[in-house]
DSSP file (Angstrom, degrees, kcal/mol; ACC not computed):
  #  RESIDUE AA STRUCTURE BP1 BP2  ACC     N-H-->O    O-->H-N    N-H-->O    O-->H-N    TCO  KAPPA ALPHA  PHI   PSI    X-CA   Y-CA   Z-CA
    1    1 A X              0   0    0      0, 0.0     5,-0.0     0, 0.0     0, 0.0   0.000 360.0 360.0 360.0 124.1   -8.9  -76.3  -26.0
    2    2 A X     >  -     0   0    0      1,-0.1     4,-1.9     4,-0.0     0, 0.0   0.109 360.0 -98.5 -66.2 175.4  -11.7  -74.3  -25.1
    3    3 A X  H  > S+     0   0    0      1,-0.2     4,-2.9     2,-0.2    -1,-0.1   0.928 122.7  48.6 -39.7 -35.9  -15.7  -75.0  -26.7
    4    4 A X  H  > S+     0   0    0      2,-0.2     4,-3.4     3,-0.1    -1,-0.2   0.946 102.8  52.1 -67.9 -45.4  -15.3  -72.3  -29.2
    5    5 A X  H >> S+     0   0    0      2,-0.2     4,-1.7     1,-0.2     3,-1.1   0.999 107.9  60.4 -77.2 -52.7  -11.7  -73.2  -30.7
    6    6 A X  H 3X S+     0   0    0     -4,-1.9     4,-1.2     1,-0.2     3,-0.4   0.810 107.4  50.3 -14.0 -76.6  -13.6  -77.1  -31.2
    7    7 A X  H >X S+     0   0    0     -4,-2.9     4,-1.8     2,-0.2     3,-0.7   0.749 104.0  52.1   1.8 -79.4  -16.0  -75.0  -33.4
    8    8 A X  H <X S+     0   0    0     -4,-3.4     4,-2.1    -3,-1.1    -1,-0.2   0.680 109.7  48.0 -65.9 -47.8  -13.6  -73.5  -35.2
    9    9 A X  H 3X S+     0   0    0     -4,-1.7     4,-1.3    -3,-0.4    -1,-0.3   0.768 111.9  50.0 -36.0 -47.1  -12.0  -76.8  -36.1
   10   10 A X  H <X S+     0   0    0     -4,-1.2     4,-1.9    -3,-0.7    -2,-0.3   0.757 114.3  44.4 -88.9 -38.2  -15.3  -78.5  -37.1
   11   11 A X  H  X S+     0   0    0     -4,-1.8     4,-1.3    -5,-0.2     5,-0.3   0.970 110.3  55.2 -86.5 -27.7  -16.1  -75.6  -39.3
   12   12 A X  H >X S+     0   0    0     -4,-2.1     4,-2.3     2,-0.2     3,-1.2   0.982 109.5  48.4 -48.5 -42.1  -12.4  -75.6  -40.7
   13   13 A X  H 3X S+     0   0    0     -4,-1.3     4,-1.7     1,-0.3     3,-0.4   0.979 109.9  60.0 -69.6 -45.8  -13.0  -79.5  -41.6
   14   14 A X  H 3X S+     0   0    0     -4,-1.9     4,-3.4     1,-0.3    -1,-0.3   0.669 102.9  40.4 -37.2 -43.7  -16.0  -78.2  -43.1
   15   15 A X  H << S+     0   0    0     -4,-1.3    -1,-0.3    -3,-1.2     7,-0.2   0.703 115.2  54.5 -96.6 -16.0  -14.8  -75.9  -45.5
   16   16 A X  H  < S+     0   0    0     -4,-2.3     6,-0.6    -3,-0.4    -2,-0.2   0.993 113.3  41.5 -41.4 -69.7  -12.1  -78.5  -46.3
   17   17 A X  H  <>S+     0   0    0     -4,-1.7     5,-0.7    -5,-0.2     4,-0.2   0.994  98.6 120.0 -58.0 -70.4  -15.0  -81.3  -47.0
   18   18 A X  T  X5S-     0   0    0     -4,-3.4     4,-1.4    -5,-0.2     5,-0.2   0.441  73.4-128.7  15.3 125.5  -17.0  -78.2  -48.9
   19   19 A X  H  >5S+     0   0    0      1,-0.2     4,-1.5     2,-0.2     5,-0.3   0.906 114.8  51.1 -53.7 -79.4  -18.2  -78.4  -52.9
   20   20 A X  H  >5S+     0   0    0      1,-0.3     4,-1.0     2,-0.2    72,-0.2   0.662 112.5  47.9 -53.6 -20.7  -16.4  -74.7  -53.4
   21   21 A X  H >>5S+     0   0    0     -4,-0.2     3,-2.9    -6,-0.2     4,-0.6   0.960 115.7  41.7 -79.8 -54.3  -13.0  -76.1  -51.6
   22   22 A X  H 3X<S+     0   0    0     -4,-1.4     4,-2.8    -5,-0.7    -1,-0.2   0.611 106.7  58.3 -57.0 -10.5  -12.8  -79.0  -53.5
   23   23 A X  H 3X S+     0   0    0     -4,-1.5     4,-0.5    -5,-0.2    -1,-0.3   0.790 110.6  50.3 -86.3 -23.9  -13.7  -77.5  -56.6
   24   24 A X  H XX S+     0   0    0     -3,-2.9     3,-5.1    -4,-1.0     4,-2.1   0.987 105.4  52.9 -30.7 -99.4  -10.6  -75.4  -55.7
   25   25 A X  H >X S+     0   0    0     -4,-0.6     3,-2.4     1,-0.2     4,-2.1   0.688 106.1  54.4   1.3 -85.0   -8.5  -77.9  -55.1
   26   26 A X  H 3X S+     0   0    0     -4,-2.8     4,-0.9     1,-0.3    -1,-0.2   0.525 112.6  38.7 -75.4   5.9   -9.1  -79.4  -58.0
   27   27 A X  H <X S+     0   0    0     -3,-5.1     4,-1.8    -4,-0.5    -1,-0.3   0.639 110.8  56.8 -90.9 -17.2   -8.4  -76.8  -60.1
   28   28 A X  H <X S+     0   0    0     -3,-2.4     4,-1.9    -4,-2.1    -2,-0.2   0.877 109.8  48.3 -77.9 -31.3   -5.6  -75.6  -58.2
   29   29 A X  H  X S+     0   0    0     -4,-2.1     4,-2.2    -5,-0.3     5,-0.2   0.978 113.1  50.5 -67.7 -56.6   -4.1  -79.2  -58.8
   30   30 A X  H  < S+     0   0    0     -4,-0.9     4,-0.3     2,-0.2     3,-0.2   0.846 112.2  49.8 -15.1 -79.5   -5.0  -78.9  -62.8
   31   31 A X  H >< S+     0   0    0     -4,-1.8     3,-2.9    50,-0.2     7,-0.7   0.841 112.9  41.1   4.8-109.5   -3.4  -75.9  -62.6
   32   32 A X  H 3< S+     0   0    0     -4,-1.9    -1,-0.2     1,-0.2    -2,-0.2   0.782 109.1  57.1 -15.2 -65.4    0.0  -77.2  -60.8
   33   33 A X  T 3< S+     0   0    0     -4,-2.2     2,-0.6    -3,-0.2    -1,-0.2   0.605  87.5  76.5 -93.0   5.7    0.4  -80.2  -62.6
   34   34 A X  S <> S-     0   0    0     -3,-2.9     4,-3.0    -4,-0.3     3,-0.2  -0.886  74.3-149.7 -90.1 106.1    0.5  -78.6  -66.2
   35   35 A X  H  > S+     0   0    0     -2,-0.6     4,-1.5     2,-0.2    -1,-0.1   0.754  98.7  39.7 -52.5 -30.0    4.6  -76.8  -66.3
   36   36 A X  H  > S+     0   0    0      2,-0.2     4,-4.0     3,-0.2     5,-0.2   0.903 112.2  53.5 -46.1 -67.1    3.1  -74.1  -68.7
   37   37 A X  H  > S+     0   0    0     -6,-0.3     4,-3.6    -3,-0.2    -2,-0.2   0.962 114.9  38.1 -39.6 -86.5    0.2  -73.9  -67.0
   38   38 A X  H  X S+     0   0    0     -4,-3.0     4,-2.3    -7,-0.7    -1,-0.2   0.888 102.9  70.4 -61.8 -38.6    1.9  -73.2  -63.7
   39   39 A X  H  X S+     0   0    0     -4,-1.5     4,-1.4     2,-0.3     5,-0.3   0.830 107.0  40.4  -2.1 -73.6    4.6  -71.2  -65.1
   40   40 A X  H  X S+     0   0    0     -4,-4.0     4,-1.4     1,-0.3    -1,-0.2   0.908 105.8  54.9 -44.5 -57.1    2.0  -68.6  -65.7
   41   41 A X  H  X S+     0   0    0     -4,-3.6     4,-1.7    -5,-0.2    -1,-0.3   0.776 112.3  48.9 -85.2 -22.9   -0.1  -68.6  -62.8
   42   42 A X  H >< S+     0   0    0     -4,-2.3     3,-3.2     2,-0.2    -2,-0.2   0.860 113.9  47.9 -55.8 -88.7    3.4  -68.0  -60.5
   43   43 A X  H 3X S+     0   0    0     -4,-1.4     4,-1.2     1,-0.4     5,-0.3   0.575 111.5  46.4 -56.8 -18.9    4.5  -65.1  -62.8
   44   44 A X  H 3X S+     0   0    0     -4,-1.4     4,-2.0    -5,-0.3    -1,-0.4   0.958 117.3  46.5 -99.5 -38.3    1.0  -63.7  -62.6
   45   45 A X  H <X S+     0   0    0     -3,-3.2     4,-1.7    -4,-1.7    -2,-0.2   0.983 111.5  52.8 -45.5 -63.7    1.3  -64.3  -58.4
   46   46 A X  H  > S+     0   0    0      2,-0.2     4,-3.4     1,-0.2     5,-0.2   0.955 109.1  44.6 -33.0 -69.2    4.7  -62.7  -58.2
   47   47 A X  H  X S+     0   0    0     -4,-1.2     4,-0.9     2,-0.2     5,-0.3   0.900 116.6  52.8 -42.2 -65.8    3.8  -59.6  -60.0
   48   48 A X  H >X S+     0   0    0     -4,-2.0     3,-2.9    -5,-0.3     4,-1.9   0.764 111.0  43.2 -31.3 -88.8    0.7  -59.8  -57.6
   49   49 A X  H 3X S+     0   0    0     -4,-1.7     4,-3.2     1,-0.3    -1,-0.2   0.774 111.1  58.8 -38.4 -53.1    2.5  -60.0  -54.7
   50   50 A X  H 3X S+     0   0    0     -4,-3.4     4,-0.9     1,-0.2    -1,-0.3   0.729 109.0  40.3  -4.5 -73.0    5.0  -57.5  -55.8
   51   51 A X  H <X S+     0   0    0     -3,-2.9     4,-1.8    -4,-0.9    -2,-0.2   0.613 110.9  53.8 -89.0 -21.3    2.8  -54.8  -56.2
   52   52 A X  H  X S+     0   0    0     -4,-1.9     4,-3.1    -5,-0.3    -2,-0.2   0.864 112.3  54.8 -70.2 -31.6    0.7  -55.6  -53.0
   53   53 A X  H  X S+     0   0    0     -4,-3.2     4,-1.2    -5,-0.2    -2,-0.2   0.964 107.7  47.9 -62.7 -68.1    4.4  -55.4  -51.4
   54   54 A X  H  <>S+     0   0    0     -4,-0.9     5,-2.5     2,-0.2     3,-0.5   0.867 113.2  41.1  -6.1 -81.2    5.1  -52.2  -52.7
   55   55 A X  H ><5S+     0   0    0     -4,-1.8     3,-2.9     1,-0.2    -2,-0.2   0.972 109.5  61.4 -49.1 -67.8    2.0  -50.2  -51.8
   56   56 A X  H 3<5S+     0   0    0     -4,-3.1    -1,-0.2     1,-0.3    -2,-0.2   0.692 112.7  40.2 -39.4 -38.3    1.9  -51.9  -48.4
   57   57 A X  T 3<5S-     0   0    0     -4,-1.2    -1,-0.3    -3,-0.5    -2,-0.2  -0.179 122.5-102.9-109.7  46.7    5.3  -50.2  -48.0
   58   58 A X  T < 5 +     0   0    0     -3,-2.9    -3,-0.2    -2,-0.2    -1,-0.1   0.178  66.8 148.4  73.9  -5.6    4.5  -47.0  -49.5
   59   59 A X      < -     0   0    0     -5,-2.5    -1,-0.2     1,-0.2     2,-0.1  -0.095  54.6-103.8 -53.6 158.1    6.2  -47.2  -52.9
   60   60 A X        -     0   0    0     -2,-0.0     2,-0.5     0, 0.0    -1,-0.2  -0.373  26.0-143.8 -55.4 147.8    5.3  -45.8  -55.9
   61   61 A X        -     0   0    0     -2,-0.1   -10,-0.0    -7,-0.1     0, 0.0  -0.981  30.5-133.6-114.8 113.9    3.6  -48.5  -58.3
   62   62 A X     >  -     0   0    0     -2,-0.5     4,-0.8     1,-0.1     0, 0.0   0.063  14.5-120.3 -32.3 165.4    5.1  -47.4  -62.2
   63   63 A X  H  > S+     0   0    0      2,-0.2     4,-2.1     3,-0.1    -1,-0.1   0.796 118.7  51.9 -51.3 -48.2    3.1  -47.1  -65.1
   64   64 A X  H  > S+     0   0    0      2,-0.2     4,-1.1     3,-0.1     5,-0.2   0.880 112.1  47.9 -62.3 -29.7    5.3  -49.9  -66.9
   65   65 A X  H  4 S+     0   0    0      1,-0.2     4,-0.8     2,-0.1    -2,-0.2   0.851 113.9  51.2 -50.8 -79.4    4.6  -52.2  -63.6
   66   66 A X  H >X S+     0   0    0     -4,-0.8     4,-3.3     2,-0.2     3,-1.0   0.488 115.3  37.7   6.6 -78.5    0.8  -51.1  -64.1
   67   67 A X  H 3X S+     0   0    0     -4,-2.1     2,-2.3     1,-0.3     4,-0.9   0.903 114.3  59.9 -62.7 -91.6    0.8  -52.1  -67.9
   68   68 A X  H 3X S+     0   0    0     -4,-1.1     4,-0.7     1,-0.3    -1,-0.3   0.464 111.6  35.7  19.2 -36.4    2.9  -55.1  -66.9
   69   69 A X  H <> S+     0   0    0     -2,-2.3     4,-1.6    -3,-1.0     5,-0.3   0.700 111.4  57.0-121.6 -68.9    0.3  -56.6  -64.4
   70   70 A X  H  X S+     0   0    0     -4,-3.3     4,-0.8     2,-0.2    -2,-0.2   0.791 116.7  44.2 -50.1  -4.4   -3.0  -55.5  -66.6
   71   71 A X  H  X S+     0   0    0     -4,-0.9     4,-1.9    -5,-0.2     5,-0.2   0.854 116.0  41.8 -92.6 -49.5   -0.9  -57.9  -69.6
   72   72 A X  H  X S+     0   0    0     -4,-0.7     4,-1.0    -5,-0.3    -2,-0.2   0.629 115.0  53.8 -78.5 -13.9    0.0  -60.6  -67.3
   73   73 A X  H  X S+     0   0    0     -4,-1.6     4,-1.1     2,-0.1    -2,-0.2   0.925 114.5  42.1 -94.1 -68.8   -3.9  -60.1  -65.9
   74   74 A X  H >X S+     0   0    0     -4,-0.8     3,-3.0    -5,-0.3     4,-1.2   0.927 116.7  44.7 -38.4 -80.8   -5.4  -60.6  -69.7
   75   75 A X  H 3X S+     0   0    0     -4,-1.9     4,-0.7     1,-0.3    -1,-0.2   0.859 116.6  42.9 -32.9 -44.7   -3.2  -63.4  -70.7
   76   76 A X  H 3< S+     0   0    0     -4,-1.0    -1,-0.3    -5,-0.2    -2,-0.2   0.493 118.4  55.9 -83.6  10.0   -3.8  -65.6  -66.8
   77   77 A X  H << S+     0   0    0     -3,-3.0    -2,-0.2    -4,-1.1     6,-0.2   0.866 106.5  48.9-100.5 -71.8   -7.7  -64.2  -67.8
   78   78 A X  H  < S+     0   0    0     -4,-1.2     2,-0.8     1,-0.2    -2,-0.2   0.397  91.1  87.5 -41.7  -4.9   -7.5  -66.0  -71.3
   79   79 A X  S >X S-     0   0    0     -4,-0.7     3,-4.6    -5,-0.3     4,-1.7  -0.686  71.2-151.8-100.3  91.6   -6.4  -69.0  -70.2
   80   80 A X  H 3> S+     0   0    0     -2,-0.8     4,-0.7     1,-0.3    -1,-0.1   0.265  89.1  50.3 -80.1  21.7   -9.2  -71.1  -69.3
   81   81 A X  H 3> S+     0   0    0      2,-0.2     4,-1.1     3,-0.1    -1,-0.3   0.711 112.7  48.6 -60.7 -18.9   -7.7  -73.4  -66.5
   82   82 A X  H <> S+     0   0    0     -3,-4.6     4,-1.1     1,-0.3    -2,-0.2   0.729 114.2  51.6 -93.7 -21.7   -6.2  -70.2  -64.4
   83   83 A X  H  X S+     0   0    0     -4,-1.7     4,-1.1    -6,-0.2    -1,-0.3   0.887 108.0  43.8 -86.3 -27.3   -9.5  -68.7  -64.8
   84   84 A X  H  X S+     0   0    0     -4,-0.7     4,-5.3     2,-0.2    -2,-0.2   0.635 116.3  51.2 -71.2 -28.0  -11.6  -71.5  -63.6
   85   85 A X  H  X S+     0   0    0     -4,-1.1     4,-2.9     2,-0.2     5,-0.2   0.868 109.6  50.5 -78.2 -38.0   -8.9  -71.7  -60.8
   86   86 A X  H  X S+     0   0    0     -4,-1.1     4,-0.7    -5,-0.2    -2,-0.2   0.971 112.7  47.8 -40.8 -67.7   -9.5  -68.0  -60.4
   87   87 A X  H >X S+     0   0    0     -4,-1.1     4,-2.0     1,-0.2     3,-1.3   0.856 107.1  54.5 -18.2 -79.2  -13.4  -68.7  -60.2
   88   88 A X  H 3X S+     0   0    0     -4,-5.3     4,-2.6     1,-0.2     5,-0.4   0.940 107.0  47.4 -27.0 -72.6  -13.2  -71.4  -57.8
   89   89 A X  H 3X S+     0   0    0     -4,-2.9     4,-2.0     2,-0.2    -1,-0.2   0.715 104.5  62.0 -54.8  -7.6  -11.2  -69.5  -55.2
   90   90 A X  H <X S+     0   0    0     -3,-1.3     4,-1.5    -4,-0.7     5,-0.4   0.921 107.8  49.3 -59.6 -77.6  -13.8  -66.4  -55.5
   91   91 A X  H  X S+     0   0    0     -4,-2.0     4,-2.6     1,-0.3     5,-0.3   0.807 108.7  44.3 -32.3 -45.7  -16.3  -69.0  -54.3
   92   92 A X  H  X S+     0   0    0     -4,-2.6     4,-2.7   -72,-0.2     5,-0.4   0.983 113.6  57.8 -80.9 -43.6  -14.5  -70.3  -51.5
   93   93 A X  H >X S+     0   0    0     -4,-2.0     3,-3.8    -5,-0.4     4,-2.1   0.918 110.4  44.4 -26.8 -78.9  -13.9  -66.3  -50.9
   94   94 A X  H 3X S+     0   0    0     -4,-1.5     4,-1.3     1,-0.2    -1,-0.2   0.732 108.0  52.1 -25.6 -60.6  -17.4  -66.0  -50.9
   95   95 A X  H 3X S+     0   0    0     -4,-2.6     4,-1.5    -5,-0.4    -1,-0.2   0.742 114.5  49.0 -42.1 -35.0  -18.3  -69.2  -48.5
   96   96 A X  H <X S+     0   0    0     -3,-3.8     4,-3.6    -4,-2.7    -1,-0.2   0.896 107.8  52.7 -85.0 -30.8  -15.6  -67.6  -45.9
   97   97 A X  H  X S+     0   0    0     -4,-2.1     4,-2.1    -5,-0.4    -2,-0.2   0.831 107.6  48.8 -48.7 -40.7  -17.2  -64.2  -46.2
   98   98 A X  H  X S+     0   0    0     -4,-1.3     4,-1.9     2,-0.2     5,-0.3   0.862 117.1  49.2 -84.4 -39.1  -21.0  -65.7  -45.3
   99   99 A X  H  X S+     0   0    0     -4,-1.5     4,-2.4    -5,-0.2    -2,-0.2   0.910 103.4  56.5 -13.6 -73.2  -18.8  -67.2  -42.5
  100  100 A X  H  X S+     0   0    0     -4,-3.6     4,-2.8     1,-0.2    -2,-0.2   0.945 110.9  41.9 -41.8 -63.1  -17.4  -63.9  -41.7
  101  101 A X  H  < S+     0   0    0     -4,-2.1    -1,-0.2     1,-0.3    -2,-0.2   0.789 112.7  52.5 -86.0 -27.5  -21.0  -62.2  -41.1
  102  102 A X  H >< S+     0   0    0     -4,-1.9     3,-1.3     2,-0.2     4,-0.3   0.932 112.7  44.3 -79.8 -37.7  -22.6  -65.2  -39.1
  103  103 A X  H >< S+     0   0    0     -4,-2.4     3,-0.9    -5,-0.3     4,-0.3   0.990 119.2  44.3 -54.4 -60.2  -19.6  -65.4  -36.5
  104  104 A X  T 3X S+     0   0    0     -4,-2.8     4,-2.2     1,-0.3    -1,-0.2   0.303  83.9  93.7 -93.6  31.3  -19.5  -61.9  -36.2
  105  105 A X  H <> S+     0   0    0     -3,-1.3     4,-2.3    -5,-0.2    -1,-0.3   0.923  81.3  59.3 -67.1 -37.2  -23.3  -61.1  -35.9
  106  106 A X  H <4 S+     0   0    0     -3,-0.9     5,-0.2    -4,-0.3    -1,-0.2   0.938 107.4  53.4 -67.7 -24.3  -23.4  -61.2  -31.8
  107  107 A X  H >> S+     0   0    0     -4,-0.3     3,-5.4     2,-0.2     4,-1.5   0.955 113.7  40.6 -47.3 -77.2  -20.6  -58.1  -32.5
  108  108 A X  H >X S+     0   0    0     -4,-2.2     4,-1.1     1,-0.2     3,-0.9   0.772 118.8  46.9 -33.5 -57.0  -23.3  -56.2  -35.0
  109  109 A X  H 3< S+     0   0    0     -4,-2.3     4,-0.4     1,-0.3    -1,-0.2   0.437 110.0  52.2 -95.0  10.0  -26.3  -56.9  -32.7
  110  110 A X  H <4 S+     0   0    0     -3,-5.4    -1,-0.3    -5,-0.3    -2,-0.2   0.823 114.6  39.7-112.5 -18.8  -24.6  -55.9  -29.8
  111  111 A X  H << S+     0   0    0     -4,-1.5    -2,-0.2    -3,-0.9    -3,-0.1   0.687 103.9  67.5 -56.8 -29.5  -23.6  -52.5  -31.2
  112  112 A X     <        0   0    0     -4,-1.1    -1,-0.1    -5,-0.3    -3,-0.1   0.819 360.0 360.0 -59.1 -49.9  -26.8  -52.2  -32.8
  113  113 A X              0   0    0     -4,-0.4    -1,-0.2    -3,-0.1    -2,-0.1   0.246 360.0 360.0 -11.3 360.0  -28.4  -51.8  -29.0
């Protein structure tokens, strides 16, 4: 394994070890181990996935999907483990993003030239 891919391992264990993953985790586990609770948050993925399936492949998305997924979006919004779970994974979004733009700064600053 070359220098780099090491790296890349040690910052994966990193974001593992992280506050925002573990605050994940443990909401994603919350989550998970209420049957109501999980119930939801699949139906509210499935639709997600659904409609992301769709577009990718050029379908029409309905109005009834539309309304369908802004109901199931209100409901997994009121419900405040699937929103805290929500939260979390924004953060870890975030973490991977500030990630994103320091790996790929020698790209920018060599285009920048």
């Amino acid at each position: 394994m070359s220098e780099i891919n090491n790296h890349a391992e040690a910052l994966q264990h990193a974001i593992r070890e992280s506050e925002e993953f573990q605050a994940l985790q443990a909401a994603y586990n919350k989550v998970m181990n209420d049957p109501s609770s999980k119930e939801m948050f699949d139906n509210f993925r499935n639709i997600q996935i659904e409609l992301q399936q769709k577009q990718m492949q050029g379908m029409e998305i309905t109005e009834e999907e539309i309304e369908q997924a802004k109901k199931v979006v209100e409901v997994v919004q009121q419900h405040e483990g699937i929103s805290d779970l929500m939260t979390q994974e924004q953060n870890v979004n975030n973490l991977i993003n500030e990630l994103s733009q320091i790996i790929t700064k020698p790209l920018e600053e060599l285009y920048q030239m």
